[in-house]
N, C-alpha and C positions, 0 to 999 in steps of 0.2 A: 504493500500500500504506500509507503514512504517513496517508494522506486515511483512508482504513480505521480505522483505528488511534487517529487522534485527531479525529474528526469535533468535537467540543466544542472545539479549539484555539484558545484567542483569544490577547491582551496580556492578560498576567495582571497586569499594573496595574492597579487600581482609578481609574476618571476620568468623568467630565463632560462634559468638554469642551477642548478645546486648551489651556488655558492649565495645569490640573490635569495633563495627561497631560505635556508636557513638563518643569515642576516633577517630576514623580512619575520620570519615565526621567533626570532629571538627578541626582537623588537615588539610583537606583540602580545608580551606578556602583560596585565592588566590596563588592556588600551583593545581598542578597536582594530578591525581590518581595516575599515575605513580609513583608521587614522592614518594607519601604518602604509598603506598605498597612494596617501597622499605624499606622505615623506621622504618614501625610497625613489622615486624618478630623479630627485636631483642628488640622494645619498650616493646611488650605483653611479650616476655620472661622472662623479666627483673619484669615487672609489670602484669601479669598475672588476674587481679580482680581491684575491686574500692577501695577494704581496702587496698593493696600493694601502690596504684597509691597515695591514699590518704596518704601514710606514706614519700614518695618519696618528694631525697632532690631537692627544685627547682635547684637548679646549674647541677645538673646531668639529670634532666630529660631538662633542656635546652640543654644540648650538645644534645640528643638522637634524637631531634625534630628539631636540628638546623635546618637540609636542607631543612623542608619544609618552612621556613622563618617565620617571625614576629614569635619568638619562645617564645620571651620574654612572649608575652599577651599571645600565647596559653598555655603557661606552667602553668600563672595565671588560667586559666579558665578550665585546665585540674584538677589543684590542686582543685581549689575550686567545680566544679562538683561532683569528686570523691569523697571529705567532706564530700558532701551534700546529695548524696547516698549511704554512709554510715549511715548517722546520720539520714536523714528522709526516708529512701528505705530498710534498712537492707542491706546495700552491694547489693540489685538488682536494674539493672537498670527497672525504672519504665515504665509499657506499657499503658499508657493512654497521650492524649497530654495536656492536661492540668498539669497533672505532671510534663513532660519531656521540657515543655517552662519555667518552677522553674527553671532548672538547667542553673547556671552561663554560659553563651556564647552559651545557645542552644536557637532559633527560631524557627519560627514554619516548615521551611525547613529541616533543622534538624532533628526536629522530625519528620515529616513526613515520611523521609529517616530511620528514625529506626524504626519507626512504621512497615511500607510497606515491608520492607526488614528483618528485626530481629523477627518482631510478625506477621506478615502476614493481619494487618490492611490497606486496600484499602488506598492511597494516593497521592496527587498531586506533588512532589519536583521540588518547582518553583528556578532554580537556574540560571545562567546569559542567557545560552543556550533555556531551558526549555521558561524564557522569550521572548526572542528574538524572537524567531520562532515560537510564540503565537503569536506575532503582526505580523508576517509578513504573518502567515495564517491569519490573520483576526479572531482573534476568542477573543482579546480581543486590547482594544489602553490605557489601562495602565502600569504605568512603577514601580509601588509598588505592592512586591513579595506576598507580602497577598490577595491583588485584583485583580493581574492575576490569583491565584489559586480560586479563588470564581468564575470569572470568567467561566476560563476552567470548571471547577467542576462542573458546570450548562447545558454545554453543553454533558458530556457522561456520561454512566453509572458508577458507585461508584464501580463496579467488575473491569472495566475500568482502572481505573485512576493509577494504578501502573507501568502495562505496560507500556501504556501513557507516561507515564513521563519517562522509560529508554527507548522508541524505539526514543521520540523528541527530549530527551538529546544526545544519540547513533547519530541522523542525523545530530544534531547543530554540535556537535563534527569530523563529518567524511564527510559532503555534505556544508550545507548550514552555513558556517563562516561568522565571525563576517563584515569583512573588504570584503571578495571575495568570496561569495558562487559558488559553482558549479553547477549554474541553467541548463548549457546546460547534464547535467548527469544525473536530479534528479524524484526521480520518482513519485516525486508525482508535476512536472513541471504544468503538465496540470491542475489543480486542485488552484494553487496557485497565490494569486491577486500580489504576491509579483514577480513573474517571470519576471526577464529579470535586477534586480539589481545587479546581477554579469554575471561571463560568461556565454553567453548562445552557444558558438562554441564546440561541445560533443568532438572536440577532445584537446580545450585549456583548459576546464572544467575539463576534466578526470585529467590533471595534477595536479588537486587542490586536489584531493583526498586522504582523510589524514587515517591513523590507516591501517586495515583489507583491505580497500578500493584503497587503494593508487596503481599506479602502479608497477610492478614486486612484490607484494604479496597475489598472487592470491591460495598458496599453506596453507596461513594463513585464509584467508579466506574459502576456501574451507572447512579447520578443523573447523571451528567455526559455519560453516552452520552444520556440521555434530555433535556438540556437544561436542566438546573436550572441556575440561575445565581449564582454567589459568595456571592450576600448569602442567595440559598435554603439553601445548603450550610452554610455559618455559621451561619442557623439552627438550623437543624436539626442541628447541636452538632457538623457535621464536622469536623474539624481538617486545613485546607489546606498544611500544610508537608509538607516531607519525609520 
């Protein structure tokens, strides 16, 4: 039903390649995609590779990072990654996860998220959403991101698990929230032990509805069922937030 629902689900990071998408999911740690895709166009400019990023003076690459917040640590951990994949990577960012849990400030969500998305390695990315809405199907009642992913992981197939995680992130983010889900909207209502924790009225529900979903942007959505892609929709003067 989720497959249904959000057939257009990717990483809503904007990237290139490994080394962009990792920078880009380390940066958005308690900050938005949004934010975070507004800031990387002139960050990767500036810093193009891990040897650039690695050269880069902390004071400048803090202004660059400011607006996604806590810029200070991420700056640390952006510098010290990029070192570290220099000096034990050759400038590549490495594709195994026992490698990419080495680098200073990456976890195993993280890498999972570069793995799945940059090398096409099947993965779980257990992130606030991803968790949340594992316990509320029922499919796992812990609240440690390593244990919900073992979890999950046992229960679908390993071709599975990338989807997975953008169609339940894509729903936490646009149906079923933190504080007020939109149970009376949701399509996979019937299905769910958790139903009836938010609104279940389909027309106070519909209000809740945030991104693609929300009401009067039903011409944003429509592009995104049809396959238009980020940089199409920004064109064409959509506005990707919330």
């Amino acid at each position: 039903m989720l497959a249904e629902t959000y057939p257009y689900a990717v990483a809503e990071l904007d990237f290139r390649n490994p080394f962009e998408l990792l920078v880009a999911t380390v940066l958005s740690a308690q900050t938005t995609d949004v934010r975070v895709n507004l800031t990387t166009p002139a960050l990767f400019a500036r810093y193009p590779d891990a040897r650039s990023l690695a050269e880069a003076a902390e004071d400048e690459l803090q202004e660059m990072i400011r607006p996604t917040g806590f810029f200070r640590a991420k700056s640390r951990s952006l510098l010290a990654l990029a070192t570290r994949i220099v000096d034990d990577f050759d400038g590549e960012v490495p594709g195994r996860l026992e490698d990419l849990v080495t680098l200073p400030g990456v976890g195993r969500k993280t890498a999972n998220v570069v793995l799945a998305n940059a090398f096409g390695v099947p993965g779980i990315s257990v992130d606030t959403h991803f968790g949340r809405l594992s316990r509320r199907f029922g499919w796992t009642t812990e609240e440690d991101p390593v244990k919900v992913e073992f979890d999950v992981a046992a229960l679908f197939e390993r071709r599975d698990w990338t989807m997975l995680s953008h169609r339940v992130i894509f729903h936490g983010r646009r149906i079923c929230h933190a504080k007020k889900p939109a149970c009376g909207v949701c399509p996979v209502a019937s299905l769910c032990p958790s139903y009836g924790e938010g609104e279940v009225d389909p027309d106070k529900a519909r209000k809740l509805l945030k991104y693609e979903l929300a009401p009067g942007r039903e011409e944003l959505h429509r592009r995104m069922v049809e396959g238009a892609s980020r940089a199409e929709l920004l064109a064409a003067g959509h506005t990707l937030s919330a």
